[in-house]
C-alpha positions as a Python dict, from the first residue, in 0.01 Angstrom:
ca = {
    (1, 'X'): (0, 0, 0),
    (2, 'X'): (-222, -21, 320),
    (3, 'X'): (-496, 24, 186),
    (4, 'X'): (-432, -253, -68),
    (5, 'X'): (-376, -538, 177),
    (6, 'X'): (-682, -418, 388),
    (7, 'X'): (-886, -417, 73),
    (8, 'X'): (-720, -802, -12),
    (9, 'X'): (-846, -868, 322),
    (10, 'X'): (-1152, -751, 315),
    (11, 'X'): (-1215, -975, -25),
    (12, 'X'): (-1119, -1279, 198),
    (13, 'X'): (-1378, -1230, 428),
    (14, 'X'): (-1683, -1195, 169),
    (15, 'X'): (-1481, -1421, -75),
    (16, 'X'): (-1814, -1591, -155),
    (17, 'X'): (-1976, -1289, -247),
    (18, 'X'): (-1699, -1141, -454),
    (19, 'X'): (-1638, -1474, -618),
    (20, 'X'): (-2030, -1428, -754),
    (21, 'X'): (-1980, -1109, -826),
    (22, 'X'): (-1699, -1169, -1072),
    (23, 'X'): (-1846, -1453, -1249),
    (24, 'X'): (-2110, -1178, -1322),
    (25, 'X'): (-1904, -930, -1415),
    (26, 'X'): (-1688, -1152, -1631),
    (27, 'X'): (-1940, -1297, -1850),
    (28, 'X'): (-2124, -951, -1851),
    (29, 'X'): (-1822, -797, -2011),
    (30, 'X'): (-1767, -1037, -2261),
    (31, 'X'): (-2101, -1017, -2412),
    (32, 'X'): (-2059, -601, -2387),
    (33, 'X'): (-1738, -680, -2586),
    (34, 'X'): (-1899, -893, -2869),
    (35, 'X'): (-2146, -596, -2914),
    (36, 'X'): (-1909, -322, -2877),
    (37, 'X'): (-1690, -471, -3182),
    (38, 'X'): (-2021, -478, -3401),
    (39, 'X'): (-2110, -161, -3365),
    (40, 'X'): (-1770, -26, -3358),
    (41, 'X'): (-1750, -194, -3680),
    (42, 'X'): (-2043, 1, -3807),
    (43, 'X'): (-1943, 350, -3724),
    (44, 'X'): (-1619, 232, -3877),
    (45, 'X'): (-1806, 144, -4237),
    (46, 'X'): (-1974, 456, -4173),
    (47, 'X'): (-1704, 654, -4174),
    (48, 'X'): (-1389, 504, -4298),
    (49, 'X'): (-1469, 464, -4702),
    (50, 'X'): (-1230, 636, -4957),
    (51, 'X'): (-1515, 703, -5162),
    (52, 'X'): (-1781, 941, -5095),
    (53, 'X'): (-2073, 739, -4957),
    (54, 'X'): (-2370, 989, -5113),
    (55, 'X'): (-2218, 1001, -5508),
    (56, 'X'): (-2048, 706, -5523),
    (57, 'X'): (-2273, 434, -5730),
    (58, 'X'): (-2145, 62, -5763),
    (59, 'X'): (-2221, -88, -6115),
    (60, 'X'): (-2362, -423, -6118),
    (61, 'X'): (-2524, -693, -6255),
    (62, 'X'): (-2903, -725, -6220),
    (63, 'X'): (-2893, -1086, -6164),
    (64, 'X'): (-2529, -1231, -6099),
    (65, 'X'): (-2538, -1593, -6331),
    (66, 'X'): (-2149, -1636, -6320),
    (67, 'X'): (-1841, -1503, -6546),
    (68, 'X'): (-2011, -1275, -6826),
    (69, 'X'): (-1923, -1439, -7155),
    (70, 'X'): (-1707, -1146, -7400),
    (71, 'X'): (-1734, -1392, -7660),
    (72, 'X'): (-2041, -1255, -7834),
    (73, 'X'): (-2012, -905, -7706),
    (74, 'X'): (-1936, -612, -7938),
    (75, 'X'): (-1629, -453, -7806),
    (76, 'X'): (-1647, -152, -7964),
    (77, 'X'): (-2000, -112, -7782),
    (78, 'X'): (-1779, -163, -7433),
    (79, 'X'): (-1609, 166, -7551),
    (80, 'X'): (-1889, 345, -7690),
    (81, 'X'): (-2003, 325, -7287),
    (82, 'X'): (-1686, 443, -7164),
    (83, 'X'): (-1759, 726, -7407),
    (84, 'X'): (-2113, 777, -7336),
    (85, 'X'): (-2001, 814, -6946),
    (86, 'X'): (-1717, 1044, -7104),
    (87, 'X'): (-1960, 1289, -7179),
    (88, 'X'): (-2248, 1279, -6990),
    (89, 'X'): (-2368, 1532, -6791),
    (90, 'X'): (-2497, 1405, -6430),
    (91, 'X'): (-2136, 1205, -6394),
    (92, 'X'): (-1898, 1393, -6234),
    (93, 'X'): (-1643, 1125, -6282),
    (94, 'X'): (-1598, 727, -6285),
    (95, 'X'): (-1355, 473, -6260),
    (96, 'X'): (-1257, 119, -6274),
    (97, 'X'): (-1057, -138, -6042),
    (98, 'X'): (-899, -520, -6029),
    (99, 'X'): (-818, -681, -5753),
    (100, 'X'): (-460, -860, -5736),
    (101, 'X'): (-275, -1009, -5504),
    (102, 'X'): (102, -937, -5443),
    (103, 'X'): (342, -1191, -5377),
    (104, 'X'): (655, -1022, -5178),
    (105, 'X'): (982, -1147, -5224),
    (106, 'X'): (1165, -1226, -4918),
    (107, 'X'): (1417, -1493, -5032),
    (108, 'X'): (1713, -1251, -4987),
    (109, 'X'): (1608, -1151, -4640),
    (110, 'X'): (1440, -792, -4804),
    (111, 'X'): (1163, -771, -4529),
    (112, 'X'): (1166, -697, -4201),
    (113, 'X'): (1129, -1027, -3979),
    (114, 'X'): (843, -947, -3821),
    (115, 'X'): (649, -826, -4082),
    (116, 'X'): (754, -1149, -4301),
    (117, 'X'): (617, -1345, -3960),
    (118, 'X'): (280, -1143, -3949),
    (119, 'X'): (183, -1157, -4289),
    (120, 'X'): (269, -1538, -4344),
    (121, 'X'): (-10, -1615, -4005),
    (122, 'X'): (-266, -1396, -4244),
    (123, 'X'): (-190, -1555, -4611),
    (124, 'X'): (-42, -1938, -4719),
    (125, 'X'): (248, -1707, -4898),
    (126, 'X'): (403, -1347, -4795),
    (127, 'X'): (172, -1113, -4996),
    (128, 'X'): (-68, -850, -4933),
    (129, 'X'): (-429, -750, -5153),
    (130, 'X'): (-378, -502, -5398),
    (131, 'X'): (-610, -308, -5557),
    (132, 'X'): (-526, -161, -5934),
    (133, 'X'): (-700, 109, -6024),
    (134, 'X'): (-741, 334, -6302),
    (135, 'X'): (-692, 717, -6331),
    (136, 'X'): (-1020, 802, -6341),
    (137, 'X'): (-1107, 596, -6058),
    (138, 'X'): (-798, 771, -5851),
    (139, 'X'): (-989, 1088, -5898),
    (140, 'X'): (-1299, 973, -5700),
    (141, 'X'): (-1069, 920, -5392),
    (142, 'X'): (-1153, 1059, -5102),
    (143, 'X'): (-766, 1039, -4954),
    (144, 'X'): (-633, 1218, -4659),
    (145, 'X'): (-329, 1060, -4666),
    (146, 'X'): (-132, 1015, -4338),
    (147, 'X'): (208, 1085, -4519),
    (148, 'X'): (331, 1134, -4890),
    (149, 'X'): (106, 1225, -5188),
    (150, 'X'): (-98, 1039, -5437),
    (151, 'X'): (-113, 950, -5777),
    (152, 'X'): (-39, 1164, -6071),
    (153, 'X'): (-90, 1139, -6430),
    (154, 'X'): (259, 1058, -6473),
    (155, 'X'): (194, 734, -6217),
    (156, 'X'): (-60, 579, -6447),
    (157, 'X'): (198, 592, -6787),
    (158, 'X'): (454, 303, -6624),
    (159, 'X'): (496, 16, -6791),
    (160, 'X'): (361, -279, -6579),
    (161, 'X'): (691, -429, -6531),
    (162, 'X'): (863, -182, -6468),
    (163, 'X'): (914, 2, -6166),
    (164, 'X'): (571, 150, -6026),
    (165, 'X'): (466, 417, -5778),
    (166, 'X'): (224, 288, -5504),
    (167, 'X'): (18, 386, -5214),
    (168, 'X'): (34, 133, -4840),
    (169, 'X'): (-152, 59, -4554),
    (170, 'X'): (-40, 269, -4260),
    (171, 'X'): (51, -90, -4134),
    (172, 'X'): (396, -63, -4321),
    (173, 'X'): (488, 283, -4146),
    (174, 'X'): (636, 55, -3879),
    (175, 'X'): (887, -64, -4138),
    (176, 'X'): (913, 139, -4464),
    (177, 'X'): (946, 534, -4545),
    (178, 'X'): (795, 714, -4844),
    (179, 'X'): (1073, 628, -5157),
    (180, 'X'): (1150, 292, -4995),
    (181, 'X'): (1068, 1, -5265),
    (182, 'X'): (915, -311, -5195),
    (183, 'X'): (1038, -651, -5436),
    (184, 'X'): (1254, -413, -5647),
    (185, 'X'): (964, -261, -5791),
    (186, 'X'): (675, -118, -5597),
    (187, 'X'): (807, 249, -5489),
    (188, 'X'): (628, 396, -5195),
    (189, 'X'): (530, 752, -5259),
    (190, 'X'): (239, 755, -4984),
    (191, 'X'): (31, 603, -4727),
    (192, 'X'): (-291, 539, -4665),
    (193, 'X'): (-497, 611, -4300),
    (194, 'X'): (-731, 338, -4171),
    (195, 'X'): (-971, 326, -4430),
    (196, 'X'): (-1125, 102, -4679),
    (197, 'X'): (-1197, 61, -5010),
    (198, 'X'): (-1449, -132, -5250),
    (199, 'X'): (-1326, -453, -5413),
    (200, 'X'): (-1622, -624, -5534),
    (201, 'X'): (-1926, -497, -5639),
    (202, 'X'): (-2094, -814, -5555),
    (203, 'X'): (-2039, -803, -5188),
    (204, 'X'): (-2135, -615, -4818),
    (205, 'X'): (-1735, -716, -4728),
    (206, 'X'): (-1538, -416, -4798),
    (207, 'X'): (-1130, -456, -4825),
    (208, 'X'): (-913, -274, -4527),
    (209, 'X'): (-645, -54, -4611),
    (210, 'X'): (-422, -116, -4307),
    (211, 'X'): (-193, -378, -4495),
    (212, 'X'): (-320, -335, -4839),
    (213, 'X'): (-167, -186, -5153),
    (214, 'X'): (-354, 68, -5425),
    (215, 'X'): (-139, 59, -5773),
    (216, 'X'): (-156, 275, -6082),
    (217, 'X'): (-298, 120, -6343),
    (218, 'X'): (-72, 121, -6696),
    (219, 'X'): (-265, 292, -6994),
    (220, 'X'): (-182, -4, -7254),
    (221, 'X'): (-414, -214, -6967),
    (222, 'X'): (-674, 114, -6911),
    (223, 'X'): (-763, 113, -7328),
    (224, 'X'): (-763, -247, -7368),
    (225, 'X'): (-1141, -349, -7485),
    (226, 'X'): (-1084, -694, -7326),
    (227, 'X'): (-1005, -567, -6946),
    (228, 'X'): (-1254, -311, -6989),
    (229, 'X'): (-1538, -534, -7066),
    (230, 'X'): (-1415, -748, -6764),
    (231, 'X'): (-1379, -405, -6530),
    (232, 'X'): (-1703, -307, -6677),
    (233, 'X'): (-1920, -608, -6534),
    (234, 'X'): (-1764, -583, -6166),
    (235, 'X'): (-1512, -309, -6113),
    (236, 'X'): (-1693, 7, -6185),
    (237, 'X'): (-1775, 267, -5958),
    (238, 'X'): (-1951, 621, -6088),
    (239, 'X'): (-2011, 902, -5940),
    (240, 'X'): (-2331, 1142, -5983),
    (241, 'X'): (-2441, 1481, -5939),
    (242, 'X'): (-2703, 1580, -5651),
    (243, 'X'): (-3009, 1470, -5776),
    (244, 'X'): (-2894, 1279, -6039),
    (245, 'X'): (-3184, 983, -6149),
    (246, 'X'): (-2951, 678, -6156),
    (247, 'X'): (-3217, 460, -6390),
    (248, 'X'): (-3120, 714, -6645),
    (249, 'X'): (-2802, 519, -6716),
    (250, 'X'): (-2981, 162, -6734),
    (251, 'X'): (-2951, 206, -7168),
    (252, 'X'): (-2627, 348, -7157),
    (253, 'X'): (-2486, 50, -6910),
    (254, 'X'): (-2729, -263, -7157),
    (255, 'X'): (-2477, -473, -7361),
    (256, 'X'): (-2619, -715, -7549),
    (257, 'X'): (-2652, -1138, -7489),
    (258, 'X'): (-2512, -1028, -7123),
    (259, 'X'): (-2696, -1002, -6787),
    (260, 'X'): (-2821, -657, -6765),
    (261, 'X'): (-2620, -398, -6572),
    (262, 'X'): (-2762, -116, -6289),
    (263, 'X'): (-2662, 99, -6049),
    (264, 'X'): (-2653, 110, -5662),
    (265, 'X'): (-2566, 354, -5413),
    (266, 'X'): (-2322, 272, -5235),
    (267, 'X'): (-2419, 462, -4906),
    (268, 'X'): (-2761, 304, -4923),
    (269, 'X'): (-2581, -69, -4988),
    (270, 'X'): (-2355, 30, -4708),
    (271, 'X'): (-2623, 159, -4474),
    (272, 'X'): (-2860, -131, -4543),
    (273, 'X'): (-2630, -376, -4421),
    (274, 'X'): (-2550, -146, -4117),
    (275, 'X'): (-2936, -159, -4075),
    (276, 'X'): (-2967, -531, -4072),
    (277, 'X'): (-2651, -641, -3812),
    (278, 'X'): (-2782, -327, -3604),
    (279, 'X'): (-3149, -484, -3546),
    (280, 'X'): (-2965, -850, -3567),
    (281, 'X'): (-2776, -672, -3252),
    (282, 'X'): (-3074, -566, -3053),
    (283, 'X'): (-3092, -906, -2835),
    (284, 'X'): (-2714, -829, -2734),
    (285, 'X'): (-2782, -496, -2639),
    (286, 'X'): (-3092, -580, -2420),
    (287, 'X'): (-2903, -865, -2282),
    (288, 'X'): (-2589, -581, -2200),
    (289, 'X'): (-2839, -311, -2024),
    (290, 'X'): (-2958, -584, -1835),
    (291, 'X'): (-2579, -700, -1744),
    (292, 'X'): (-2558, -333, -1632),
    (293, 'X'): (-2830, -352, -1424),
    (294, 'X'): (-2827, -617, -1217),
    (295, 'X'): (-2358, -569, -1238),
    (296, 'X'): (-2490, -223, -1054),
    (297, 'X'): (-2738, -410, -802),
    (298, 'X'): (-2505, -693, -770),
    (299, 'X'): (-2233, -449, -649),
    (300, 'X'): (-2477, -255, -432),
    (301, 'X'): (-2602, -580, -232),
    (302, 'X'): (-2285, -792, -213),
    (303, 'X'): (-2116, -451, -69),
    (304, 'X'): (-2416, -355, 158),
    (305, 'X'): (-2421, -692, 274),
    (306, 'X'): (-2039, -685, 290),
    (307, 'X'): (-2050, -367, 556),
    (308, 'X'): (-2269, -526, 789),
    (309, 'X'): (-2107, -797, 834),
    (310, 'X'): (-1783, -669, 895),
    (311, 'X'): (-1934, -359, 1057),
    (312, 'X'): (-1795, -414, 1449),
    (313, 'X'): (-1469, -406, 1258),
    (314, 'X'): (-1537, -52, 1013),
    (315, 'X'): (-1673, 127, 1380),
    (316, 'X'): (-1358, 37, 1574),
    (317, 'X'): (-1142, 155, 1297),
    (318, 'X'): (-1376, 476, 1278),
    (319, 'X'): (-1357, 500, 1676),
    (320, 'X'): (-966, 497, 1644),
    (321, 'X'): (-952, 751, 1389),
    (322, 'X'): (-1027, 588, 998),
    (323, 'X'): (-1284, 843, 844),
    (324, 'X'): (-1609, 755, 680),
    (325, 'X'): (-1398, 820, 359),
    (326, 'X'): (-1140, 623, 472),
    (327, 'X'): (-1379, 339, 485),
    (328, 'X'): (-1596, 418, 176),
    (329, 'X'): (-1214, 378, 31),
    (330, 'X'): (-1166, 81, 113),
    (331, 'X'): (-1468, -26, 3),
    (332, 'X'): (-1447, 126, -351),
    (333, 'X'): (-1079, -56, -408),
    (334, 'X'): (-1251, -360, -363),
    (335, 'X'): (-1489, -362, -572),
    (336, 'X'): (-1253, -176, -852),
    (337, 'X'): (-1015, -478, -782),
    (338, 'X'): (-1358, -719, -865),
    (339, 'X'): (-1419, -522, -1174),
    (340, 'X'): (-1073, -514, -1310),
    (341, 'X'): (-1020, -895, -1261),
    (342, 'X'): (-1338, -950, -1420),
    (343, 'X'): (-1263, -737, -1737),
    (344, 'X'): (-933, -918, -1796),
    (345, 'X'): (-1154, -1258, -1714),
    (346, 'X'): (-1390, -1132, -1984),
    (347, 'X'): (-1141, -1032, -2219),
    (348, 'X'): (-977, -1428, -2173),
    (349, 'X'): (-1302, -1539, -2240),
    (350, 'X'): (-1437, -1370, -2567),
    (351, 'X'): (-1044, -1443, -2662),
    (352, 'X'): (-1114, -1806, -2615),
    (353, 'X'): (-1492, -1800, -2750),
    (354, 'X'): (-1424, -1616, -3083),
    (355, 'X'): (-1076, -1695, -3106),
    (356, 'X'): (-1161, -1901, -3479),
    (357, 'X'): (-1401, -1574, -3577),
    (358, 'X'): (-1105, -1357, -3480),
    (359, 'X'): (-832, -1525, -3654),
    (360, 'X'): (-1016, -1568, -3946),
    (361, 'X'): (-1126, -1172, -3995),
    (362, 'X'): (-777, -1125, -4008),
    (363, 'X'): (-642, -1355, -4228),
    (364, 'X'): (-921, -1161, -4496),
    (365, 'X'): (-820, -829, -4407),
    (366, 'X'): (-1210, -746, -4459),
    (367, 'X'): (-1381, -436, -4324),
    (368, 'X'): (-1754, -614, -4218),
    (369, 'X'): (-1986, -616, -3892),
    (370, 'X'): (-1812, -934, -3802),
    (371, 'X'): (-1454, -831, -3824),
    (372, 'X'): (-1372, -926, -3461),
    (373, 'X'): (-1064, -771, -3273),
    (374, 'X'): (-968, -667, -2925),
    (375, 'X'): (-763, -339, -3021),
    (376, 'X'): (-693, -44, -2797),
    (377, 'X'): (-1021, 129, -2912),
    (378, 'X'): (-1261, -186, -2815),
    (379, 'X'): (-1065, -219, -2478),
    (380, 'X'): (-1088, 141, -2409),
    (381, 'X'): (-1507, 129, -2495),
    (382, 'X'): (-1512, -218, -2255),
    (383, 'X'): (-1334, 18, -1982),
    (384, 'X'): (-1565, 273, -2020),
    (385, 'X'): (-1849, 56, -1961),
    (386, 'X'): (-1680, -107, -1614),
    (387, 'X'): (-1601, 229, -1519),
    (388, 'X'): (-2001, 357, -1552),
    (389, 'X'): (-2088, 63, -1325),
    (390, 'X'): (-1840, 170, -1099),
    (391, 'X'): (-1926, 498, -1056),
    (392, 'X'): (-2252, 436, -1021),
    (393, 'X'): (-2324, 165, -770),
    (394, 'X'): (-2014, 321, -576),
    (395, 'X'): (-2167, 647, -558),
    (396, 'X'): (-2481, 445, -384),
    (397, 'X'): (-2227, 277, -182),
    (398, 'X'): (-2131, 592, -50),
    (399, 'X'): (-2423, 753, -2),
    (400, 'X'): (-2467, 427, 229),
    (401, 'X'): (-2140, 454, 424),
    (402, 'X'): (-2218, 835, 480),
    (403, 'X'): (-2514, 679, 747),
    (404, 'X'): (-2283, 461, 952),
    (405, 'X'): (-2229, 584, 1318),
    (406, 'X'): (-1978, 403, 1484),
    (407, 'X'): (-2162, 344, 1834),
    (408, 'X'): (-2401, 142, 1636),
    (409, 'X'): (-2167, -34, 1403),
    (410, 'X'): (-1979, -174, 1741),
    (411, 'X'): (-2274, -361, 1852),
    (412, 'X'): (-2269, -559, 1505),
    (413, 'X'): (-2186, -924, 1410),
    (414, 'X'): (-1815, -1015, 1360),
}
């Protein structure tokens, strides 16, 4: 406790210099925080997809000119694809999805209160995105789930209005256990880990699993030629064999008096747009090294500077007694007391500067570069950061203190 008022002293007396140093530090950090939630972001679409990022191949259209028209399509040619996938060789399985969104029903008080609060601030009703999927496409999952099991052929027979077996986000494992049902008809039978999952073909945005819901779905909707023409055009996902030629399946995919349909990996979509926000991030990480390296100088002169001005004071304490660790101690919890008010400055500030950015990412539930968020794995990376300028320009700083001999430090200016 002694220590901490002489250190709250000592930042009275070279208030001016701390006060510089923690506008540094505070605008520093919050550009290090805007970069650290990009590229935490990237690792995350790196590794966080429930389908395997090599095989997987998204089916879609070669130029995208709207709705496709089923009017003039042959829908027995829709299933003769289906078939031709069926049975070819290099395709170790495919599937198909539709998005939906799910209203929940909370006029008898049947969800928790907070959760009802939290999801109304993301959607204009209380619902979550849903993603239907068939069995085939079930197969390609790549689920460790974080309680429960998943789907079963059994799953995928329910009639749609009846009662139906469903994987959640690991964001309802604060209020709901596996067997619990949701609206009287969506039994839980497993949930899902912090992944994500495609939901259009189309896009780079990728839908999060946290507080999202996969559903089984029904047979009588699987075989119908109408939904699978729709799935067909922007719901498909396939995947190949090593070494598999994916222009091979260009004829098989061709339906006629419709936009043309081919293939694209989906690690080399995902990793092309990790390309593109990683160079679009280079500026921001040049401007952080710098904010490193002149936080690190900035600590080292300020403190230098601090010491001899104050020095006549450090050698009496050191005549009396204090060691030169005693002093470097001092020292050090000042400047840690600088760098911790600056974070949570920083951490006010990118609040307040990408507060819209923030609130909006959230509302869309969207796994992307931009998908702002101050969670306990950003503020742990931010800490790390502060913590490396501590350590080093402290480590100077004692290295510095180490020198001091207190016949010469009485002499000083005070």
């Amino acid at each position: 406790m002694l220590k901490l008022k002489s250190a709250i002293m000592g930042l009275k007396k070279r208030w001016i210099f701390s006060l510089l140093l923690l506008i540094q530090i505070t605008y520093g950090l919050s550009t290090i925080t805007g970069s650290a939630n990009v590229f935490y972001n990237l690792y995350y679409l790196s590794h966080q997809s429930v389908l395997d990022m090599n095989s997987t191949y998204l089916v879609i259209p070669e130029k995208f000119t709207g709705v496709p028209d089923s009017r003039n399509v042959n829908m027995e040619r829709v299933r003769e694809i289906y078939e031709d996938l069926d049975n070819h060789p290099n395709v170790i399985g495919y599937g198909t999805y539709e998005e939906q969104f799910i209203f929940l029903d909370n006029v008898a008080g049947n969800l928790p209160g907070k959760m009802a609060k939290e999801l109304t601030k993301s959607h204009s009703h209380i619902g979550i995105n849903g993603i239907v999927v068939d069995e085939n496409y079930s197969r390609t999952f790549k689920l460790p789930l974080a309680e429960g099991r998943s789907f079963e052929e059994q799953d995928f027979t329910t009639n749609s209005a009846g009662k139906i077996n469903v994987l959640v986000g690991p964001y309802f494992q604060s209020y709901f256990r596996t067997g619990d049902i949701i609206n009287d008809q969506y039994v839980i039978i497993g949930f899902l880990r912090d992944q994500y999952i495609v939901n259009n073909n189309m896009s780079n945005l990728y839908l999060k699993l946290d507080k999202a819901m996969i559903l089984p779905m029904p047979n009588d909707r699987t075989t119908n030629l109408e939904s699978m023409f729709g799935r067909l055009n922007n719901g498909m996902i396939l995947k190949l064999r090593e070494g598999s030629n994916p222009e091979e399946f260009n004829p098989i995919l061709q339906l006629p008096g419709n936009d043309s349909l081919t293939l694209k990996n989906l690690g080399e979509y995902v990793r092309h747009n990790i390309r593109a926000n990683a160079y679009m991030e280079l500026p921001q990480l040049i401007l952080g090294a710098a904010f490193m390296l002149f936080s690190v100088m900035g600590i080292l002169v300020t403190t230098i500077v601090s010491i001899l001005i104050r020095k006549r004071d450090f050698g009496i304490k050191m005549v009396l007694g204090e060691s030169k660790y005693g002093i470097y101690s001092q020292i050090a919890l000042e400047n840690f007391l600088v760098g911790i008010t600056g974070m949570g400055l920083s951490l006010l500030h990118f609040k307040w500067k990408f507060n819209g950015l923030m609130q909006y990412a959230s509302s869309l539930d969207l796994a992307s570069p931009l998908d702002f968020k101050l969670n306990v794995v950003i503020l742990f990376l931010v800490f790390l950061i502060l913590l490396l300028i501590m350590v080093i320009s402290n480590f100077i700083v004692f290295w510095f203190v180490s020198k001091l001999e207190p016949k010469a430090m009485i002499g000083g200016m005070e």
